[in-house]
C-alpha positions as CSV (number, residue, x, y, z in Angstrom):
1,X,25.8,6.9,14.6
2,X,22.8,5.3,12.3
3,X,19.7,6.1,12.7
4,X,17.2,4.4,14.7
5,X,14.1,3.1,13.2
6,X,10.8,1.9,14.4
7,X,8.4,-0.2,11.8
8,X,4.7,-0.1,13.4
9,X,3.1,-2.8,11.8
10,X,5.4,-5.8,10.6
11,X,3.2,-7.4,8.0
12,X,3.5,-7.5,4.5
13,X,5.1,-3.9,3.7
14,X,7.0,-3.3,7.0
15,X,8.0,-6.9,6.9
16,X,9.5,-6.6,3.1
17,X,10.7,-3.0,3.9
18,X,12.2,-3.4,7.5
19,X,13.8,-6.7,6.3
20,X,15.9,-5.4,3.9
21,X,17.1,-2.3,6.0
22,X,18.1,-4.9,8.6
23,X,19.5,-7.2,6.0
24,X,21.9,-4.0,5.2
25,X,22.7,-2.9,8.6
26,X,20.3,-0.7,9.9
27,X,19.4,-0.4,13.4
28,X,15.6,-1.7,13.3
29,X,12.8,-2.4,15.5
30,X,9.8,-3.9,14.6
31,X,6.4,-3.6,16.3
32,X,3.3,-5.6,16.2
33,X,0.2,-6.8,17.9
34,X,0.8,-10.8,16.5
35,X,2.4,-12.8,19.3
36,X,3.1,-15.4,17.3
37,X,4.9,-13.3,14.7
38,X,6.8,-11.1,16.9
39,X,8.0,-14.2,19.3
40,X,8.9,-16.3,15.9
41,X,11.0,-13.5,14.7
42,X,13.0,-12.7,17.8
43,X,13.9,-16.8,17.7
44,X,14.4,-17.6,14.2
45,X,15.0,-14.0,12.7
46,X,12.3,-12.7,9.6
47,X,12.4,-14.8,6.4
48,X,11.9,-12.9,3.4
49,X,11.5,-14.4,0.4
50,X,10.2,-13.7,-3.6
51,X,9.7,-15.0,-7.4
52,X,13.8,-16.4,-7.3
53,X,15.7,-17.9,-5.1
54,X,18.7,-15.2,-5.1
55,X,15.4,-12.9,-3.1
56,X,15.7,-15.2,-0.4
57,X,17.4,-14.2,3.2
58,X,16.7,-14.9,6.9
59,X,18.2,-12.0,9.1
60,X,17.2,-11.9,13.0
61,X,15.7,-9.0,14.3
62,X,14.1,-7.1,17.1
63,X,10.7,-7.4,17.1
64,X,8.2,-5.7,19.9
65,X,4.7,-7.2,21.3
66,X,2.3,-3.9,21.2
67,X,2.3,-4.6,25.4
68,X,6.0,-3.8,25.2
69,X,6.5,0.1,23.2
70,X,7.7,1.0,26.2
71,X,10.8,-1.1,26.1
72,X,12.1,2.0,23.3
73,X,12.7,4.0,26.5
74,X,15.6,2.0,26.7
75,X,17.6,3.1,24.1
76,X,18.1,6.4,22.3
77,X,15.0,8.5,21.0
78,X,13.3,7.1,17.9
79,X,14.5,9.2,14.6
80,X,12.1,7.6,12.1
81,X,8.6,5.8,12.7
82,X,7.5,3.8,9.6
83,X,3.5,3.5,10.6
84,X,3.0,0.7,8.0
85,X,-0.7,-0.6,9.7
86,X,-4.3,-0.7,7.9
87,X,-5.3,2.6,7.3
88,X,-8.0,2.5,9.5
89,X,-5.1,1.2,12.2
90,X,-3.6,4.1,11.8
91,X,-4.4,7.0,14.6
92,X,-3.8,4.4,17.7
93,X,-0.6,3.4,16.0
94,X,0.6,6.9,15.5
95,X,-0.1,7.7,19.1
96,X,1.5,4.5,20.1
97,X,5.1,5.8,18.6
98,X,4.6,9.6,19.4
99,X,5.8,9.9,23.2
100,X,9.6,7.6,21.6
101,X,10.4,10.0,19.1
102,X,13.6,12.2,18.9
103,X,12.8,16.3,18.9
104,X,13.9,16.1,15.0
105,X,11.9,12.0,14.9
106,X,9.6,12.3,12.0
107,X,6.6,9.5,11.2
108,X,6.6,7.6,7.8
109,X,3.4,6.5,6.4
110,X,4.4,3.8,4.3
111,X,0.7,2.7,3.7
112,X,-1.9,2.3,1.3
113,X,-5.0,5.3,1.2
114,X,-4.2,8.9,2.1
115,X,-3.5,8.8,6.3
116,X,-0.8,12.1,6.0
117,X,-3.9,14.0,7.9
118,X,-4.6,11.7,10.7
119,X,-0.9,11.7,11.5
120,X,-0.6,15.4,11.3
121,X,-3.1,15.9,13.7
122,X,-0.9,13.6,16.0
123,X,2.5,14.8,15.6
124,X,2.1,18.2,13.8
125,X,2.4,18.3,9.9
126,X,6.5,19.1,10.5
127,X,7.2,15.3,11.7
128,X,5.9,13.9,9.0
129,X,7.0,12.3,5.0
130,X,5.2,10.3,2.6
131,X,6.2,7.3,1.1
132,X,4.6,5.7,-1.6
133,X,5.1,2.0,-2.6
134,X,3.8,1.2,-6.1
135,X,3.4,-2.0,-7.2
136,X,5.2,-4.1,-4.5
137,X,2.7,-7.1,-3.6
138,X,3.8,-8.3,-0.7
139,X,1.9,-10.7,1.6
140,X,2.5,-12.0,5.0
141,X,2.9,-15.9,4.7
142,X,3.0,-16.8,8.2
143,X,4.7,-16.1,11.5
144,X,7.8,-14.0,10.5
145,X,7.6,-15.3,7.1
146,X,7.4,-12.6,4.2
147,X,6.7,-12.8,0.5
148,X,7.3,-10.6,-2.4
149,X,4.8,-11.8,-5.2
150,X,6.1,-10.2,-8.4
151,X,9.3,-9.4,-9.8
152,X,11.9,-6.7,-8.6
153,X,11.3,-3.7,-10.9
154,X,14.4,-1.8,-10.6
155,X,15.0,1.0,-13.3
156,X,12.1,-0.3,-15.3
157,X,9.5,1.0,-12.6
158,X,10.2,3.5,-9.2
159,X,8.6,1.5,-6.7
160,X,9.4,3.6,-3.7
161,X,8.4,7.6,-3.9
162,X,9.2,9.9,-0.6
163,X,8.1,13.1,-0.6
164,X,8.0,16.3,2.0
165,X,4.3,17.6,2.3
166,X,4.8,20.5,0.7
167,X,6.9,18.7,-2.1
168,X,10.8,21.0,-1.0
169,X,13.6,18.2,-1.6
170,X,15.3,17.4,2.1
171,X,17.8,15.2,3.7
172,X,15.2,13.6,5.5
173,X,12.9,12.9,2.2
174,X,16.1,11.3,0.6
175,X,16.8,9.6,4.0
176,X,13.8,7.7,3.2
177,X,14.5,6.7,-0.5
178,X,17.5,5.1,0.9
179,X,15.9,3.0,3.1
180,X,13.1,2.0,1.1
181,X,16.0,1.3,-1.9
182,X,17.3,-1.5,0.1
183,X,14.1,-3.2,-1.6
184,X,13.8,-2.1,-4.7
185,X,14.1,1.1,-6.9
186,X,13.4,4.3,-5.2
187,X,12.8,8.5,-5.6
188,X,12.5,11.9,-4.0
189,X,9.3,13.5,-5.2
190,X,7.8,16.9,-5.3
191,X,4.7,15.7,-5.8
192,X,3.2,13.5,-2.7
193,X,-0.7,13.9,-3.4
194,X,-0.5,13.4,-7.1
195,X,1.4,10.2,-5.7
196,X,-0.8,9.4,-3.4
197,X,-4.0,9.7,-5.8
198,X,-2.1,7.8,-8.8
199,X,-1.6,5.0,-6.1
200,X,-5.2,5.2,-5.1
201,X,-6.5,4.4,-8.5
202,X,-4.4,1.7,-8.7
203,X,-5.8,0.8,-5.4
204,X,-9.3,1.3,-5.9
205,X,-9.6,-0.6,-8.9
206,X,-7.9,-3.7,-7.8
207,X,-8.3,-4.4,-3.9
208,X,-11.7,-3.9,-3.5
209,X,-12.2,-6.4,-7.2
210,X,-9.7,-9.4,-5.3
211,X,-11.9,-9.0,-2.3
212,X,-15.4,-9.2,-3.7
213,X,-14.4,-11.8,-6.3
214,X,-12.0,-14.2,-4.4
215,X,-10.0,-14.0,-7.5
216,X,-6.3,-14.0,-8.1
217,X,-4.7,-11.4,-10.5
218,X,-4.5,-13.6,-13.6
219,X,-8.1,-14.9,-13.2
220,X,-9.5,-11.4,-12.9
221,X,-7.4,-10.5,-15.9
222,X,-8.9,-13.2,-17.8
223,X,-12.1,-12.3,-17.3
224,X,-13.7,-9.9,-20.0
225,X,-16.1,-8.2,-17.4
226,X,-14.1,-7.8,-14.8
227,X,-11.3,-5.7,-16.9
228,X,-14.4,-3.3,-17.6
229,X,-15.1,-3.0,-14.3
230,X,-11.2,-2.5,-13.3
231,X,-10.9,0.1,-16.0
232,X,-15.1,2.1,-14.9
233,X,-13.0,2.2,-11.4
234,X,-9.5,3.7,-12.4
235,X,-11.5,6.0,-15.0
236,X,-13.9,7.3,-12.0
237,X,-10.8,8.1,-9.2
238,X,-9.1,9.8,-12.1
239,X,-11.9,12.2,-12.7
240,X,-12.7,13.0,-9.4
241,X,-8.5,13.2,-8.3
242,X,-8.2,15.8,-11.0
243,X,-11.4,17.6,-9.9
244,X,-9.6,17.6,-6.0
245,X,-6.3,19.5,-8.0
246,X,-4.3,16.2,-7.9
247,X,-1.4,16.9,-10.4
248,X,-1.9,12.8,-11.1
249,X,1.4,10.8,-12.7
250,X,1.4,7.9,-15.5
251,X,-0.1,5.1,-15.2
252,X,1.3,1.7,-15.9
253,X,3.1,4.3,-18.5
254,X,-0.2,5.4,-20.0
255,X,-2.1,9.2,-19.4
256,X,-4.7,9.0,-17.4
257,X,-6.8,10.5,-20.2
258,X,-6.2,7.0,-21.7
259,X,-8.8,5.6,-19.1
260,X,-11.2,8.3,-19.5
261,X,-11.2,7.6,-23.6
262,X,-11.6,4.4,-22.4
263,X,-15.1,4.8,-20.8
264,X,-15.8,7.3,-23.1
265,X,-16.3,4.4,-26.4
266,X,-13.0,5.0,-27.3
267,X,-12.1,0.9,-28.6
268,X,-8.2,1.7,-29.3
269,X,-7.8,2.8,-25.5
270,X,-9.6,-0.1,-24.3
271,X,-7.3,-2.5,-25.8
272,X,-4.8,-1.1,-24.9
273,X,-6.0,-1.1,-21.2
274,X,-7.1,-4.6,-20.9
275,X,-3.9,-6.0,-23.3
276,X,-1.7,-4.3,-19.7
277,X,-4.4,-6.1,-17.4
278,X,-3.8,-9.6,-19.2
279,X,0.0,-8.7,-19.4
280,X,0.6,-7.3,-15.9
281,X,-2.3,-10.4,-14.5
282,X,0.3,-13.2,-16.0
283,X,3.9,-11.7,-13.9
284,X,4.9,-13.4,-11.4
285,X,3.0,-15.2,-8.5
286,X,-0.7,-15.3,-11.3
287,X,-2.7,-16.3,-8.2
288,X,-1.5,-13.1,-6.3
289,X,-3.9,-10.8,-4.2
290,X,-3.6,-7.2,-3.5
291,X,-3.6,-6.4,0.3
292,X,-7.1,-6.0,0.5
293,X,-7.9,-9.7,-1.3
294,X,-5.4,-10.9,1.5
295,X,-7.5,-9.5,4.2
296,X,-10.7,-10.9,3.2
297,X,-9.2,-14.6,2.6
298,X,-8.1,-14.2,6.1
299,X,-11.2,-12.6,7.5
300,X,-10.1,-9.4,8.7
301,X,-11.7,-6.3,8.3
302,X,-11.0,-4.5,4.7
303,X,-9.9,-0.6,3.7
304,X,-12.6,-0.3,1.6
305,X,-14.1,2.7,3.5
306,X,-10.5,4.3,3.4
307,X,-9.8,3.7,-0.1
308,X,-13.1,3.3,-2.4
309,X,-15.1,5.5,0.2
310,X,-11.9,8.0,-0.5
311,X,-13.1,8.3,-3.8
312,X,-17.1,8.3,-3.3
313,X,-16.2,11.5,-0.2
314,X,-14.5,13.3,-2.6
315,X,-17.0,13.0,-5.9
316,X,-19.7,14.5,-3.6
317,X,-17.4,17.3,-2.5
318,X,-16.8,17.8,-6.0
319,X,-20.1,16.9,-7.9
320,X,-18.5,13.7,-9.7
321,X,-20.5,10.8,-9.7
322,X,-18.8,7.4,-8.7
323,X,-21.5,4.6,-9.2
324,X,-18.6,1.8,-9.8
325,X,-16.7,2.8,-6.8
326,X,-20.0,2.9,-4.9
327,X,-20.7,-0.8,-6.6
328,X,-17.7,-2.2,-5.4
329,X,-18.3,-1.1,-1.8
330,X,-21.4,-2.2,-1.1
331,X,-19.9,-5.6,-2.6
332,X,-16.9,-5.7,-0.9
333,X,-18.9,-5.3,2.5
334,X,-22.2,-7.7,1.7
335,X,-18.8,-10.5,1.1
336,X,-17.5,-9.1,4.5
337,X,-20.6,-9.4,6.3
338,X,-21.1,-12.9,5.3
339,X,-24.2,-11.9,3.4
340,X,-23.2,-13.1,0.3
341,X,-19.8,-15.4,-1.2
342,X,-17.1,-14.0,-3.0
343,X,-17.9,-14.4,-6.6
344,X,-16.8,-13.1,-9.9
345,X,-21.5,-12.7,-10.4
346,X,-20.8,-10.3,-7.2
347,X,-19.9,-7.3,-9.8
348,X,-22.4,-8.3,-12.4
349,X,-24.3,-4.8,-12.5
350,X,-21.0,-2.7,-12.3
C-alpha cells in the first residue's frame, strides 16, 4: 500500500510538488484556505505548466477547503504532511495536520526560512524532515493553475535536498527525495542547516529586492546598483551563517568566501558575481519574481521578518552587523504599508 500524503498549502511549491506526485500515482490530498482554488481543482483537476510545452499536464486531484481537515478521518492515518504555507503560516498549519497523522506520520517543511523549530514544538523533533527546494520559481497563476518559471535543472543543479535533523541517512529522508524527484532532481543530505542557511542567502538577497523594487529578475540584473545590493545581502547572511556554525554549501557553484572578497574590494569576485546575476536574470520566464515579489504584487503580507529578520536576530546574537539586511526590511515594509511605491530609488542608500 502507498503512502498517503497531505500537502498544507497548495500554492506555488505544494502545487508544483503535489502535482507531480499525483501525476505519477501517488495518493495525494491537497489542503488550502482558497475556495476558489480548491473547488476549481476538485472540477477541472490542477494544471501545471512551465518554460516548454512537454512541462505541461492537467491531472485531477483531491483538494480540501481548510473547514473540511476533518474529512482525513475518513481514510487511513496521514503518513507524510508536506506544510508548504508562508513561514509565518506555519504553527496553525502544523497544528491543523497534527491530530491526522499515522504514529510513524512525520511533517515535511517544504518552505522557504528556517520553520524546523516551530514544527518541533508541535509534533516533537522525531516527526519531522527537511526539504529544501533550491531554485524552483514557481508561482500560482490562478485557481488551480501552477507555473514553473525557469528551466528543469536536472543533473546540472539538485533542486530538491531532504535531510533528517540530525543529518543520519533514513528511509524516510530518501522517501522524500523520491517524491520531490517527481519534479525535478533530488538528494539525501547530511547537512539540513547548512541547507537551510545556503537557501536563505539565496533568499534574503533576492525576495525582499523583487518586493521593494517591483522588479522582475532580468530588470534587477540589469541594474548596476541593484547587483551591489544583491551581492552586500548574500555577503552579510554568509558571515553571520558561519558565525551561527552553519557548515554553508556552494553557491551558484562559487565559495561563499567569493561574496565576502566581493565586499571586501576584491574587483575579480565582483565580476564574477554580477556576470551569474546577468546570466541566471536572462533564463527563462526574465520577468519572473521570487515568492516574496509575488506576494507583494498581490498584496499579501511578505516573510521578510522570517527571512531578512532571520538574518538581523542572528547578527545580534553573534555581534555581526547586517545594515543591508536591515535596509531591505525597513524597505520591503514602508512598500507593504503603502508608505511609499515599489521602486528601484527604494534601495538607493543600501
Amino acid at each position: 500500500m502507498g503512502k498517503r500524503i497531505v500537502i498544507v498549502g497548495a500554492g506555488a511549491v505544494g502545487g508544483e510538488v503535489g502535482g507531480h506526485m499525483v501525476k505519477y500515482g501517488e495518493d495525494v490530498t491537497f489542503i488550502d484556505g482558497w475556495p476558489e482554488h480548491v473547488d476549481k481543482m476538485n472540477k477541472d483537476g490542477l494544471r501545471v505548466t512551465g518554460v516548454t510545452a512537454e512541462e505541461e499536464f492537467t491531472v485531477p486531484v483531491k483538494a480540501l477547503h481548510l473547514s473540511g481537515t476533518q474529512e482525513l478521518n475518513k481514510g487511513a492515518p496521514v503518513d507524510i504532511a508536506f506544510v508548504c504555507v508562508k513561514s509565518y503560516d506555519t504553527e496553525w498549519a502544523t497544528h491543523l495536520i497534527k491530530p491526522y497523522l499515522a504514529p510513524d506520520g512525520f511533517v515535511v517543511s517544504l518552505q522557504n526560512c528556517m520553520n524546523e523549530e516551530t514544527i518541533a514544538r508541535i509534533v516533537g523533533w522525531g516527526k519531522i524532515v527537511g526539504c529544501i527546494a533550491a531554485k524552483i520559481s514557481c508561482e500560482l497563476k490562478g485557481p488551480a493553475y501552477v507555473q514553473r518559471n525557469i528551466p528543469i535543472h536536472g543533473n546540472k543543479h539538485t533542486v530538491f535536498r531532504a535531510g533528517e535533523i540530525h543529518g543520519e541517512e533514513t528511509e524516510r529522508a530518501k522517501e522524500v527525495a523520491r517524491l520531490c524527484g517527481f519534479t525535478d532532481s533530488s538528494m539525501v543530505t547530511d547537512n539540513i542547516w547548512g541547507e537551510r542557511w545556503s537557501k536563505l542567502v539565496a533568499n534574503a538577497s533576492s525576495n525582499g529586492v523583487s518586493a521593494s523594487t517591483g522588479l522582475g529578475k532580468a530588470a534587477i540584473a540589469d541594474d548596476p546598483h541593484i547587483r551591489m545590493v544583491k551581492i552586500k545581502l548574500a555577503a552579510e547572511t554568509i558571515k553571520v551563517g558561519k558565525a551561527a556554525g552553519f557548515k554553508l554549501k556552494l553557491m551558484q557553484g562559487l565559495t561563499p568566501e567569493i561574496y565576502e572578497a566581493a565586499v571586501s574590494g576584491d574587483a575579480a569576485s565582483l565580476k564574477i558575481l554580477e556576470d551569474g546575476i546577468i546570466e541566471e536574470g536572462h533564463k527563462g520566464n526574465e520577468d519572473a519574481r521570487p515568492s516574496m515579489g509575488q506576494d507583494m504584487q498581490k498584496g499579501r503580507r511578505t516573510e521578510i521578518d522570517f527571512m531578512n529578520g532571520l538574518v538581523v536576530e542572528k547578527g545580534r546574537e553573534h555581534g555581526i552587523p547586517t545594515p543591508a539586511n536591515e535596509g531591505l526590511i525597513e524597505a520591503v515594509k514602508k512598500v507593504e504599508r503603502g508608505e511609499a511605491p515599489a521602486s528601484a530609488s527604494i534601495l538607493a542608500n543600501i
